[in-house]
N, C-alpha and C positions, 0 to 999 in steps of 0.2 A: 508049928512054931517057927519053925525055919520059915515058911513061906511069909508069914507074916513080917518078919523081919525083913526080908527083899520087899517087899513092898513097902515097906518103911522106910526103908533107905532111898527107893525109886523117887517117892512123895516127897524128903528133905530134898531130895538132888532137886528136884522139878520146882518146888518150891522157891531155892535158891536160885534157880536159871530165872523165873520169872521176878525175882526180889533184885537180881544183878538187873535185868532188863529194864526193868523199873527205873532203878538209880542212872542207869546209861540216859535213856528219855528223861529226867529228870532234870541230868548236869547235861544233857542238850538242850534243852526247854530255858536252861539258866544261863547259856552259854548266847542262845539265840536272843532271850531280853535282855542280856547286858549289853550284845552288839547292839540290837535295835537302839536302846537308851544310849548308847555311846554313838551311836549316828546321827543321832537327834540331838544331842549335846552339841556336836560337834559340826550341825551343817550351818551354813553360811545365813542370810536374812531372805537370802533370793531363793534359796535352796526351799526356806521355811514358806513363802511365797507363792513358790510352783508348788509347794505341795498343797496350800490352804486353795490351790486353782483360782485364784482370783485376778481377774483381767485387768492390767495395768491401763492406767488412763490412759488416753488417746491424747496425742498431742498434738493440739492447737497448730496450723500451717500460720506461718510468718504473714502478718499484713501485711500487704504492698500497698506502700506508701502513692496518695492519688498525684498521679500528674498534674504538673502546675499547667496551667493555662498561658500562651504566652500573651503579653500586655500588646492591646490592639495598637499599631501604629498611628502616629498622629496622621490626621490628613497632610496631604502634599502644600505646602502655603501655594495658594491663586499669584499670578502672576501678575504682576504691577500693571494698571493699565495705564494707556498711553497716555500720554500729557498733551500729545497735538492729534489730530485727525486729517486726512489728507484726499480730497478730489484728485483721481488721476483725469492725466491728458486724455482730452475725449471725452470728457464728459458734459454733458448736456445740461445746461442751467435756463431754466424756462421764468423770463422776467415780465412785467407788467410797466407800460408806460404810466409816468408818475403826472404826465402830461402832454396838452398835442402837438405835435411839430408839424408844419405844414411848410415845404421850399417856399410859399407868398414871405413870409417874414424871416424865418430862418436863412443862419448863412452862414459858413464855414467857421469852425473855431467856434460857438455856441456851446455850451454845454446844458448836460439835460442830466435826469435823475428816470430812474424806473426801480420799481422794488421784485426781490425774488418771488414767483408767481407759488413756488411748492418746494418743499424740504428735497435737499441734496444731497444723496445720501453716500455713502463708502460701501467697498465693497462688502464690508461686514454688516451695514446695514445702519451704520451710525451716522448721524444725522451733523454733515460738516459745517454746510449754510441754511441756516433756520430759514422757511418763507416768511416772508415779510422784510429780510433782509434789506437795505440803500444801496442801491447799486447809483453810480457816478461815472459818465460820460463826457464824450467831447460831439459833437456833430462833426464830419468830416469834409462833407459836400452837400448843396441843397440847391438842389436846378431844379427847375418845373420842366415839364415838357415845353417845345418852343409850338408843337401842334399834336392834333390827335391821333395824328403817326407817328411821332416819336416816343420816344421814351424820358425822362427827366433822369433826373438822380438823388437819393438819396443814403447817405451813408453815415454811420454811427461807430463810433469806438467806446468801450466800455474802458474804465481805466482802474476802477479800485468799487472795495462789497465789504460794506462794515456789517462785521460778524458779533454780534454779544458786544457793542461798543469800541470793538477795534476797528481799525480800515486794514485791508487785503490786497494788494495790488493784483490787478488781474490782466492775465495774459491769456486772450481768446479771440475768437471772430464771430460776428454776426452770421447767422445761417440762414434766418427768416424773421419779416417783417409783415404784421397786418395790414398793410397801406391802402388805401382807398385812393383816387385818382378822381381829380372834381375841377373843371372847368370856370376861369377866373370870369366872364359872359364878358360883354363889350364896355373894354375899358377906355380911357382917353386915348390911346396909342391906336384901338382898332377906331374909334369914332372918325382920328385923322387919317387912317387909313379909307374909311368911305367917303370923306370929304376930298381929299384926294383923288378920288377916285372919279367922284362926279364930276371936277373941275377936268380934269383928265377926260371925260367922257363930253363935257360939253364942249369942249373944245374942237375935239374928232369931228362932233358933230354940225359945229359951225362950221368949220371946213371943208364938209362934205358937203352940207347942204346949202350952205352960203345962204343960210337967213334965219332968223331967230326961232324960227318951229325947230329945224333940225338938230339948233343946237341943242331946247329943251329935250326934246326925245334923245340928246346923244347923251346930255345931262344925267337923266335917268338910268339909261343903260348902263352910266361908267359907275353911277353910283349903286349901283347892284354889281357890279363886279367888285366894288370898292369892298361893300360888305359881303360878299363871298370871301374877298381876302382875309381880310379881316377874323372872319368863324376859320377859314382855314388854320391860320399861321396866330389864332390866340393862344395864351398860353395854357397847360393841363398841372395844376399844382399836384403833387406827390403830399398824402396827408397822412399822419400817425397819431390815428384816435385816443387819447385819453384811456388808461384801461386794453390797449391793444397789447398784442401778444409778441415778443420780440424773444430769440431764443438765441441763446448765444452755446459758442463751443469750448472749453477750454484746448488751449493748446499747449500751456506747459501744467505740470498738476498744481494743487492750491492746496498749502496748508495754512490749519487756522491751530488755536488755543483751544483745548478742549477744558471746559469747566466742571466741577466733580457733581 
């Protein structure tokens, strides 16, 4: 009887150890969901955020605004072109007789005409005296030869070159002339010359011979020296064909009007 009672009371003890155990785990259990629920009440939006793990958008990098373009520069303005155009000194102007001069008729103080033979150009390339240009002279001197060992003379001065309608006073010298050299044949001067000569001759020869044979034969002979005179000491005219080539120099430079 006794034994039973200790164990009865063992089994209330034991019972009670585990019914306290019980309520301890209980009001920890109630202790632990009130904290959790009071953490969870009480966490922030970022809080509730990091916990649902969910990756926050990515943010977009700032456009960079595109570079302007800079506005192309206007062209440089072309430089005014000249208004005159200018032959310098030395330069070479190739003319055409506009007609023929030959020392038989010509004579100092004459003037003549020749036109430019070919375009004159600058040094850039621009064309100052058009060919075809008027060119206007004087004759200076005009001597034929006095024989066919001498030489004559012939000289020319240019004096002005109408360009586009203007005249241009020209300061240059003649370089070179086409001339031809042509023999004027037996004119009245040389015929008195052989006539001359044969009175001359007949007389030698009456003289010598003291009778009318000698004289004809002396006749003859003076009048064959007459005409060898004659072809010797005729005159050699200096001629400047129509179309011939005369080339002048400038010597101071030449400006003209340039037209647009």
């Amino acid at each position: 009887m006794i034994t039973l009672q200790k164990h009865s009371s063992h089994l209330i003890a034991l019972l009670t150890a585990v019914a306290l155990a019980a309520c301890v785990k209980s009001d920890q259990a109630n202790q632990t969901a009130d904290s959790t629920a009071r953490n969870l009440t009480l966490a922030p939006t970022e809080s509730t955020a990091a916990i649902k793990d969910v990756p926050a958008p990515a943010t977009e990098p700032a456009k960079v605004a595109p570079e302007k373009k800079a506005a192309p520069k206007p062209p440089a303005p072309k430089p005014a072109a000249p208004t005159t155009l200018t032959a310098a000194a030395g330069t070479r102007v190739p003319l055409a007789a506009s007609e023929s001069i030959s020392t038989r008729q010509a004579k100092a103080g004459d003037a003549f005409t020749a036109t430019v033979a070919q375009d004159v150009k600058d040094a850039a390339g621009h064309v100052v005296i058009p060919a075809g240009s008027a060119v206007q002279g004087t004759i200076i001197a005009a001597e034929p030869a006095p024989n066919p060992n001498s030489s004559g003379q012939l000289t020319l001065d240019v004096k002005s070159v109408s360009v586009r309608g203007t005249s241009y006073a020209v300061d240059g010298t003649v370089e070179s002339m086409d001339t031809v050299m042509k023999g004027r044949g037996v004119t009245k001067a040389d015929a008195a010359k052989v006539g001359g000569g044969a009175v001359a001759g007949a007389l030698v020869g009456k003289l010598l011979g003291k009778n009318a044979k000698g004289a004809v034969i002396g006749g003859a002979v003076g009048a064959a020296a007459g005409a060898a005179a004659a072809r010797a000491s005729r005159d050699i005219d200096i001629i400047l064909p129509k179309g011939a080539a005369i080339t002048i120099k400038l010597t101071k430079p030449l400006t003209v009007k340039r037209t647009a």
